[in-house]
Structure formats: C-alpha cells, structure tokens
N, C-alpha and C positions, 0 to 999 in steps of 0.2 A: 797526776798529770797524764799518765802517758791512758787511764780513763777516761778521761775528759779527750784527747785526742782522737780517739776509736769510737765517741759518741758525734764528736764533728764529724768525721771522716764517713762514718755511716748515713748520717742526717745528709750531708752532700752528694752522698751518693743514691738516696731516696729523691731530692733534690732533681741529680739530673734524670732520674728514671721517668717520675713524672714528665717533665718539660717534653722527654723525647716520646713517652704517650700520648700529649696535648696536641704535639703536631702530626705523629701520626693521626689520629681522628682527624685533625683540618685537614691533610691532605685527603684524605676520606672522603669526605662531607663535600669539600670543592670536585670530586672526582665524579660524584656521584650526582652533584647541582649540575657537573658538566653532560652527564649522558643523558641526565633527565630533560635541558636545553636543547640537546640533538636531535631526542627524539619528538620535540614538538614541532604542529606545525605553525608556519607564520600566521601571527597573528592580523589578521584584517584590520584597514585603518579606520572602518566605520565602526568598531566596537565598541558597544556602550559595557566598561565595570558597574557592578552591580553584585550587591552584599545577599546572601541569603540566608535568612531569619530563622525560620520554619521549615521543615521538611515531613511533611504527613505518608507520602509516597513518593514514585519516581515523578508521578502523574502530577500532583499535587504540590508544589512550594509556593514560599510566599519570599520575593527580593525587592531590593528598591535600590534607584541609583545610587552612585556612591556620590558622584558629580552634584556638588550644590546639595547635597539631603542635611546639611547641618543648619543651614539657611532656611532654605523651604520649612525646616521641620519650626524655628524661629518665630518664620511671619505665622506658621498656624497654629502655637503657642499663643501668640498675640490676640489674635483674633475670636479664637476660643475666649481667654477672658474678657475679652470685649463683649463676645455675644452673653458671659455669663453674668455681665452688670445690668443686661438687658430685662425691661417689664414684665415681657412674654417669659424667659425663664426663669425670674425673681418668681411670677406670680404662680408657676409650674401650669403653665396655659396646655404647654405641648405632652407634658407626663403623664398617661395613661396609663389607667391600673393592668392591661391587659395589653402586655407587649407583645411584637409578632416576630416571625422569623426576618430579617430583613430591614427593620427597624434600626435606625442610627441611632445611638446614646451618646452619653457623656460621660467619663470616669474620673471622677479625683480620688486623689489620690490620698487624703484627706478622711474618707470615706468608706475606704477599702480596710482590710484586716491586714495585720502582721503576717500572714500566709500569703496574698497577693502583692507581689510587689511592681509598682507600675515604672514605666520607662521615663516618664514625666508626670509635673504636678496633676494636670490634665489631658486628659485623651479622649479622642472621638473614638468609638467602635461601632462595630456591627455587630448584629444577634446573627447568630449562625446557628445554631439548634438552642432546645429548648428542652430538657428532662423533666417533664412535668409532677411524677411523681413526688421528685425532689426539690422542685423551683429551682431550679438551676439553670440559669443563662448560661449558655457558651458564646462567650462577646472577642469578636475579631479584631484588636486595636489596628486599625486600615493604615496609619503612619509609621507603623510599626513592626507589621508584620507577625505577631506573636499574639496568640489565644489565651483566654483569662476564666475563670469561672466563677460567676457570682450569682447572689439574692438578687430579688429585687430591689430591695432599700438600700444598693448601695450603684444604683445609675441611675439619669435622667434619660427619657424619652426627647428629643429634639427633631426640626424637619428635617426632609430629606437633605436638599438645598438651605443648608443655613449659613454655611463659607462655601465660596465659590472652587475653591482649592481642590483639586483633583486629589487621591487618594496616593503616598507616597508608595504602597510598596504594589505589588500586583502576585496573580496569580502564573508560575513558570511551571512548566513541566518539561521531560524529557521527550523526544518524538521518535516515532516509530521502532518504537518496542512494544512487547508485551509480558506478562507475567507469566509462568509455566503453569501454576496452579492459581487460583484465587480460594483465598479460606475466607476470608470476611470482607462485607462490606463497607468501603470504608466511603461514607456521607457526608454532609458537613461538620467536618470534624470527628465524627464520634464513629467508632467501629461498631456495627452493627450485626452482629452474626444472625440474627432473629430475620431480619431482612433478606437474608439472600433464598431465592428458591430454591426448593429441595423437590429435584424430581424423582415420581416417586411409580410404580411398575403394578400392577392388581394381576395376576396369574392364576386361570384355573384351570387346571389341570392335573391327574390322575396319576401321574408319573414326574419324577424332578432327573430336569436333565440338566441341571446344574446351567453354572457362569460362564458365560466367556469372555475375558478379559484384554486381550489383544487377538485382531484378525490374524496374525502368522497362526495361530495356533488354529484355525480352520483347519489345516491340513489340504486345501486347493492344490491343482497345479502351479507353477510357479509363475506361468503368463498370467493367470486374475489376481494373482497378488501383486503381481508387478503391472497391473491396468488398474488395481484399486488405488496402488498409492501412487499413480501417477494422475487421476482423477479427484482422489480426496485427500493425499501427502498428510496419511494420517494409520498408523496403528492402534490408535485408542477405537473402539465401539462405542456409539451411542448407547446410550442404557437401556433401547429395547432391544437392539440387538443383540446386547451382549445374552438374553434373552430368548429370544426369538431360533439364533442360530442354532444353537445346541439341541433346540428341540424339531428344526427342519430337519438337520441332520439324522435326529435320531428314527425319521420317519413317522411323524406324529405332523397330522394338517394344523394347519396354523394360520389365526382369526388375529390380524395384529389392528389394532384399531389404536389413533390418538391423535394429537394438532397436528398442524404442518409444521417440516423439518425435524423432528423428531426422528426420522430416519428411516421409516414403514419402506418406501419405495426403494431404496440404497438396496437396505437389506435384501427384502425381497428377490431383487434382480443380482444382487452378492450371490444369493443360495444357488439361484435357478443357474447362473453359469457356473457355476463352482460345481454342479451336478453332472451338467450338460458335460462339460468337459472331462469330468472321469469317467463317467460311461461313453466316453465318442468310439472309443474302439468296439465297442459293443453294438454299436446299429450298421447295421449294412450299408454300402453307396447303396443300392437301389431303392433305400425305402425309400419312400412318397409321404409318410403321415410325418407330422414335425416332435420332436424331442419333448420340447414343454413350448404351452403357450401360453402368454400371458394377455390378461385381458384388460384397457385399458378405458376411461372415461370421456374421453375427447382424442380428435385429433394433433392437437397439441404434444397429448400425453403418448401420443404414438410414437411422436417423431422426438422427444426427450428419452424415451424408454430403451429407442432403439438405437439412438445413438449412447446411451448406458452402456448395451449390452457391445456393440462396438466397439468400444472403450475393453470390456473385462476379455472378450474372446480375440484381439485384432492377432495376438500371438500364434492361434489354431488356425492354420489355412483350412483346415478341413470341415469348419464348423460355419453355418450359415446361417445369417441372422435377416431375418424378412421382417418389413413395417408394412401392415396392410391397414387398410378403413373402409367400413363400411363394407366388408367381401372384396375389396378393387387390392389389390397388387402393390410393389410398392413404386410403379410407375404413376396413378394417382398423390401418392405422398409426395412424390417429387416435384408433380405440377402445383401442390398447397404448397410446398418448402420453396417454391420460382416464386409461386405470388406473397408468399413471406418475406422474401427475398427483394423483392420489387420496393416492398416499402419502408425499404432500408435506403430511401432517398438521401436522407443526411449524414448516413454513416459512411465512411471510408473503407476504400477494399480493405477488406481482411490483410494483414502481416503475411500469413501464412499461405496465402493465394500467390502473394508477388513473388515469396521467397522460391514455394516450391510447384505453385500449378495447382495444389488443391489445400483443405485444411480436415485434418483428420478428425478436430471438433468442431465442423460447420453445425452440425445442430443447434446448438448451445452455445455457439459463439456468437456474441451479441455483431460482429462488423458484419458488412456486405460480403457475398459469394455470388455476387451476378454483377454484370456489365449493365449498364445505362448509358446509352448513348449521348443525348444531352448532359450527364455531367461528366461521362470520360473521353469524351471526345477530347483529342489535344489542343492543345490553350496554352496561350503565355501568363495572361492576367484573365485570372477566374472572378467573377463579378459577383461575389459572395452577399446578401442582405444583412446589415448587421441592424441586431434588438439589444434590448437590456436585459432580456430572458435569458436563464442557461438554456438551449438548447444546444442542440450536436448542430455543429458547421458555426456557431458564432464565434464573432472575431470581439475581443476583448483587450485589457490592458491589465498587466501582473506587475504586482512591484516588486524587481529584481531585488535591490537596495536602497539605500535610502535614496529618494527624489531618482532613478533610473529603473525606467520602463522597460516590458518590451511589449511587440504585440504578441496575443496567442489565439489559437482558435482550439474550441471543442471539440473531441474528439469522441469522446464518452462520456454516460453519465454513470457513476456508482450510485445502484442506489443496495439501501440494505431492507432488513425486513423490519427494522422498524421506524423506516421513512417511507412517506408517500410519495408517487409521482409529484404531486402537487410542491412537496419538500425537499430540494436535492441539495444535498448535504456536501459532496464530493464530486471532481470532476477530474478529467484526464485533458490536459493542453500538449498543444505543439507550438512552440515559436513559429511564426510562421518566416523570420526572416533568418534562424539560425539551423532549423531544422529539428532541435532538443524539443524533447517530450517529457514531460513535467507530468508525473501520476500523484493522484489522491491529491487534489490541491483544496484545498477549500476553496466554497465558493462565492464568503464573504470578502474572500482575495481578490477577486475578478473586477474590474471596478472598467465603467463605459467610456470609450473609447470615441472620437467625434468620427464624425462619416471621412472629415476628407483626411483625415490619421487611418483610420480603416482602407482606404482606396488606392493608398498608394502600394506601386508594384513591388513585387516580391522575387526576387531570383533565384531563391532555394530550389532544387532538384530532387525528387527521391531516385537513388539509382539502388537496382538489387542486379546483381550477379548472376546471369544465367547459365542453365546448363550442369548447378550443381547442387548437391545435396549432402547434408550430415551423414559418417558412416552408422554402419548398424541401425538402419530404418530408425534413425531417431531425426525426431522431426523440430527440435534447439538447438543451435549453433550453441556450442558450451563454452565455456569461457578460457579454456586453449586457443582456440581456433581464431575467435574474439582479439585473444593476446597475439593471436601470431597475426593478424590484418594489421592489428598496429604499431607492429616491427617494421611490417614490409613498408606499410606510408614514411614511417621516421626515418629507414633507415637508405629508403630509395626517392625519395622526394624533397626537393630541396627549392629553393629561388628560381634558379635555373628551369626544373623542371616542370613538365606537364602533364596530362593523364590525356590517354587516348583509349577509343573503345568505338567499337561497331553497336548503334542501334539495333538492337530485336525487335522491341515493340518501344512503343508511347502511347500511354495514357494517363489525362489528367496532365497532373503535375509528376509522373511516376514515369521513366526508362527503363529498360535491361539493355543492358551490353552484354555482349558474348564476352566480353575480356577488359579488365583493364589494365592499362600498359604504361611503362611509364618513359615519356620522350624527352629528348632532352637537346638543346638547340646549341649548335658548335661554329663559333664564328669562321665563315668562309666552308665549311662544311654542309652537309645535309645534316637533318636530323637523327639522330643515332635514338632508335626504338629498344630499350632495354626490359628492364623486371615484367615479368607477369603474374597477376596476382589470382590467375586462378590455376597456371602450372605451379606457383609457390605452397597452392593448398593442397594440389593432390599429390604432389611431390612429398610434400611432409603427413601424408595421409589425415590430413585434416578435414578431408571431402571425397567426397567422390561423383563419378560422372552422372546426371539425371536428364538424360535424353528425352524424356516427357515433359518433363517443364515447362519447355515453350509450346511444344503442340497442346498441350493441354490450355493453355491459356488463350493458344488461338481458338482452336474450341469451344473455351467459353464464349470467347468474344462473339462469335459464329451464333452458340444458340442465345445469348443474348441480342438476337437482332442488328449485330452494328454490321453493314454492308461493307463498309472499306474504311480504313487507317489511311492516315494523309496519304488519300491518293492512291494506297495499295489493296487492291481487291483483297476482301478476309477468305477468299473459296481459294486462291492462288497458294494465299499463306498458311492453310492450315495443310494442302499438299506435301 
C-alpha cells in the first residue's frame, strides 16, 4: 500500500506539473499573437486574400484568389471535359508533334507517371521552357499555379482560346527592391547560369599593376571620394576600372577602349582629379598653362565632362575647372548650355533652382535652369494640351484604387539604356490636384483622361521657403530637418489656424515667401501672429541663412528675358 500511495502521489504531481507548462506556453503564444497584432498595420478594406503557390524568386510568384477559386476552379473542371468529348480533340486535330514555348496543353492525370502528381483529374497548362536535349517540357498548370515536367506523350496540344475562362492564378512579385548580387539567371523557370554575361578585360601590357577592388582604396583626397559617391553612391569599380586605375596611378599611359557605360569616361575623369588634387600644392597661383587637359568629341561631351569634374573637385576651392569649344572659353559653353536650356519647353524648373537659386548638377540634370516667359509668367489656370502620348507636361488619369482616380501630369521621363525614345517604359507624375509626386510609375498605369476632366482648375500651389539653405554646403534637405517641418505644421496648426507669408517671387504655379507664420484668429480680438517656421529652423540649426537665393533667381529671371513680374520691374528687383 503505502507503494502504490507514492506512485499516485508522484503521477499527480507530474500531473499538475504539465497542466501548469500547458498554460504557461498559452499565455506565451497569446502574448506573442498580441505583439505581433501591434505591430501590424491596418489592414485596407479593398484587399483582395490571395494564396500563394509558387515562389521561384522575390521577382517571380505565382497566387490566385482565395475568394470563389474553389468554384471557378469547378466550372473549368467542367468545361475541360466538355471540350475533351469534343471532334477536334478526339481526332487530335490541334496536337502537333512540335510544341513551342507558349503553347497551351492539357494534362490528365490518367496519363502522367507516379512521380508527377496532378492537383486535378484535368488541367490546362502552359509550356514554359523546353530542355531539348532531354525532351523535356516545363508546363505551368495556369489554375494552379505550380510547374510540372513532362514527355511529350503525356500532354495534348490545344487553342489558345478554347475556354473563355481567364487564368486562375497570376504572376506577383515583390516591388522596389533589388538583390545585392545576382549569381544565376533565373528564366522561365529554369536557372540558367550559361546565360548570364560574363565580362571579360584583354590587357597588354609589360608590367602587372595588379586589381583594384574598391575606390577607398585609390588613396585620393577625401573631397573626390566624397564627390564620387555622391555622384555614383557606389564603392564597387566597374571591371575596367578596377583595371585601368592601378595602372594610371602607377604612371603607365593608358589606351582603355570598349562599349558605352562600361565606365572608360568615369574613370578617366576619377584619375585625372584624383591627380590634380594631390599635386595642387605643387603648381604655383601664377601659372597660366592648365594641370591636365582632357580632350573631348563633341560639345555635349564638354559640357558632361565638366560638370564630372565639378562634381569630384567642388571640395578644393583652389582648383579650377574650364569647359571650352572649339578654342571659345567657357562663355561660348554657356550660350550652347542657354539654347539647351531653351528647349526644355516641357520640363519644369529644376527642384534645386526653387529651393536654393542655382543646381550644382545643372549639366546633367534633365529639368529646366532658365526662365521662359510665356510659360512662367504668373497664372491661375494654366491651359495645358492634353495627348494620349507620354510626354512631359501631359495630363493623364492613375488609378489610385480600386474605381478612384486622380488626375496627374508628367513630369519626367525615365528612360534606360535599353529602351528607345520611341519606348518609355517609366515615368515621373505629380497629382495635379494634391500636389504628391508619384516616381517610376509605369506607363501602362496612365490611362486617358477626357478634355473637359482635363480642364478643369486646379488650386494647388508650390511654396519653397526663401532665404535658406542646408547647413555644411549640402545641397538635400535631410530627413531631420524634413521631420522637424512636420512637428512644427502638427504641432502649431490647427482648425482655428492660418498660414501667413510675404510673396518674394511668383512664377507659374510656384511662390517663395520670405516666412511662414502661423495666425490664429481670437474672437473680439486681432489676430494673434505666432510660430515661425524659418526661425524654428535656424534656431534648431536645421538651416541656415542663404542671402543669394532670391537675388539669384531674380537674375535669372533678368537674363532670361522676362521684363517685369505682376507688375514689378525685374531691374528694380534684382537691386
């Protein structure tokens, strides 16, 4: 007995040990359901659920909806054996010995081997690659989402169009990322590593001055490394340069010959300021002969080269970079870079003109850096043409969400190197009724808009903030500064409140105010004038003063031909 007691007495006590670990883990498991809740965010009510099958890449899946797919999947159950009691596929009218990529089939399941196992008796697929070596289909079952690999003898060839039935699952990816490395090709379906190009370097030369594998390790000053990755936000070398460098450095002339982008021109203009600047202590103020010259093929090429070297020297005040053509000075280059300028009819000033009075990459930056009178003269309602073309200034229709519109207009076009003018792939919109700027849209997004949806007026304003600038000659507002604007609006603006500010300039659709301020109206009172949101930036050294700003932009305005601003003489104002 008193055995049998101490074997109870044990068992109950293993007993409650468990119970009191079972609930520990659910308190757990609820603890951890609850943070993981917290941290999401709300879910939007136009969400479509949706199962995902397949996952080849981030780029790459195959899903279908969750909503109805047991039904739908049903009726084209049905309809498959309907079509397969049919003449045309009794008789194999449509089976051709010699299938293609793209080619719709039919799989039973009936047919298949103990290794393939199908999701249904019947299934439509598509041919997605083909290993010919092998005879080997790779067949995409389209309802299904999931890839198969078969013979030939075990699918039929069918039309394109033989059930009207749209395709259950589709192709999803993830957006706007990229992979850090790519090793293999990945195709339809099948990884390819044979495919990918492999660039490849010919060298002759008498001497090995070996590899270089990150720019830091050039050994420059610290202003062209800090101009190169602020131009190319890149420590990796192209593979001729990694090349090329080691052996300018080593004092050896260098013949670098190969396609475009490839990186010949980067480099090049890499060494020569990277030289220039460690011997600058070494040439006298007085000489007159130049450092290095570089020699270029076009005028074009003038005025990109120079604005390179711009770019790698802007840190040396003491080092001076001249664009010349044809023997002419770089007063000539200025008057080609005006009539370059000129015919930037449809582009928008430049960001970087409104913010600060000039742009440190006007060369190369694709917006306007000149005034036009006829399109910036001030306007309420701008009477803009609208086409079914992308071009820059058209006004179009984006769909925000499901059935809600808004309007947008063109701002830019992205193109890359390998699309044509003729093919624009990508484009830059502005709401024109909200102000948001929408980049990389596509431009099967864009869908046309009627004239009198187009016509109607627009109240949006662009205001920039005169009078100041980023500290430490940085020419981005960073995203401090960014965060502290949108303290001051939430935390000083309210129902009640107003914004006040003195006009500098108007043009277009575009103001500066010297200040904005924020008012607030008191019943039987005046108005009580409080926050200032350009003493709240310099106060918190988020900015600083840039007294050239507006004189500069009257300036422009000046050598751009506009004679007067509503009304106000431009000879008065740039005084």
């Amino acid at each position: 007995m008193p055995d049998i007691e101490k074997s109870a007495s044990g068992y109950n006590g293993k007993e409650t040990s468990q119970a009191s670990l079972l609930q520990s883990n659910r308190s757990l498991q609820i603890q951890k359901i609850i943070k993981f809740l917290n941290h999401q965010d709300v879910i939007p009510t136009t969400v479509t659920p949706i199962k995902v099958t397949t996952i080849k890449s981030p780029y790459i899946m195959r899903a279908y909806e969750i909503q109805q797919h047991t039904d739908k999947l049903d009726k084209i159950q049905r309809k498959l054996l309907s079509f397969m009691k049919t003449e045309e596929y009794l008789r194999g009218e449509y089976n051709v010995q010699n299938p293609k990529v793209g080619d719709v089939v039919i799989v039973q399941s009936s047919k298949c081997t103990v290794e393939v196992e199908l999701p249904s008796f019947v299934c439509r697929g598509l041919i997605q690659y083909i290993k010919k070596q092998d005879e080997i289909y790779y067949i995409l079952l389209v309802d299904h989402g999931i890839s198969i690999k078969l013979t030939r003898d075990k699918f039929c060839i069918v039309p394109q169009n033989f059930i009207p039935e749209k395709y259950l699952t589709k192709a999803v990816g993830v957006f706007n990322i990229m992979p850090i490395r790519m090793k293999k090709n990945v195709s339809n379906g099948s990884n390819n590593s044979k495919s990918t190009p492999i660039e490849k370097v010919l060298i002759q030369s008498t001497m090995n001055c070996g590899i270089l594998n990150d720019v830091r390790d050039l050994g420059y000053p610290h202003g062209i490394h800090k101009g190169w990755n602020e131009y190319y936000k890149s420590s990796r070398p192209r593979k001729l340069q990694s090349y090329i460098w080691p052996a300018i450095n080593n004092g050896l002339n260098v013949v670098a010959i190969g396609p475009s982008q490839c990186g010949k021109t980067s480099g090049c203009v890499m060494s020569v300021c990277g030289l220039v600047a460690m011997r600058q202590k070494e040439v006298s103020h007085s000489a007159t002969r130049p450092l290095a010259l570089i020699l270029c093929s076009s005028s074009s090429e003038v005025i990109n080269i120079h604005s390179l070297c711009m770019s790698f020297l802007r840190s040396f005040d003491n080092v001076k970079s001249v664009a010349a053509f044809n023997g002419k000075t770089s007063i000539s280059i200025a008057r080609i870079a005006v009539t370059l300028e000129k015919d930037k009819k449809e582009y928008a000033i430049c960001d970087n003109v409104k913010s600060f009075g000039f742009c440190h990459e006007k060369n190369v930056c694709v917006f306007r850096h000149y005034m036009l009178p006829k399109i910036d003269a001030p306007m309420t309602n701008i009477q803009i043409k609208v086409c079914i073309s992308t071009n820059v200034g058209d006004i179009c229709a984006l769909e925000e969400s499901m059935d809600t519109f808004k309007r947008v207009q063109i701002v830019r076009i992205r193109y890359d190197k390998d699309s044509s003018e003729d093919k624009v792939k990508f484009v830059d919109v502005r709401c024109i009724d909200s102000g948001v700027i929408h980049e990389a849209i596509d431009v099967y997004k864009l869908m046309h808009i009627p004239e009198e949806l187009s016509n109607l007026p627009t109240h949006i304003v662009e205001i920039f903030l005169a009078g100041v600038a980023p500290p430490d000659k940085e020419y981005m507002w960073n995203h401090c500064a960014n965060e502290a604007v949108h303290k001051w609006f939430s935390k000083n603006f309210d129902e009640r409140s107003y914004i006040i500010g003195k006009v500098c300039l108007h043009l277009g659709n575009t103001i500066w105010l010297d200040d904005l301020r924020i008012g607030t109206k008191l019943l039987g009172y005046s108005d009580m004038i409080g926050s200032s949101l350009k003493k709240e930036l310099l106060a918190k050294n988020f900015a600083i003063l840039n007294d050239n700003h507006m004189p500069d932009l009257f300036k422009l305005c000046k050598n751009s031909d506009m004679i007067d601003i509503n009304g106000h003489d431009i000879n008065v104002m740039c005084k």
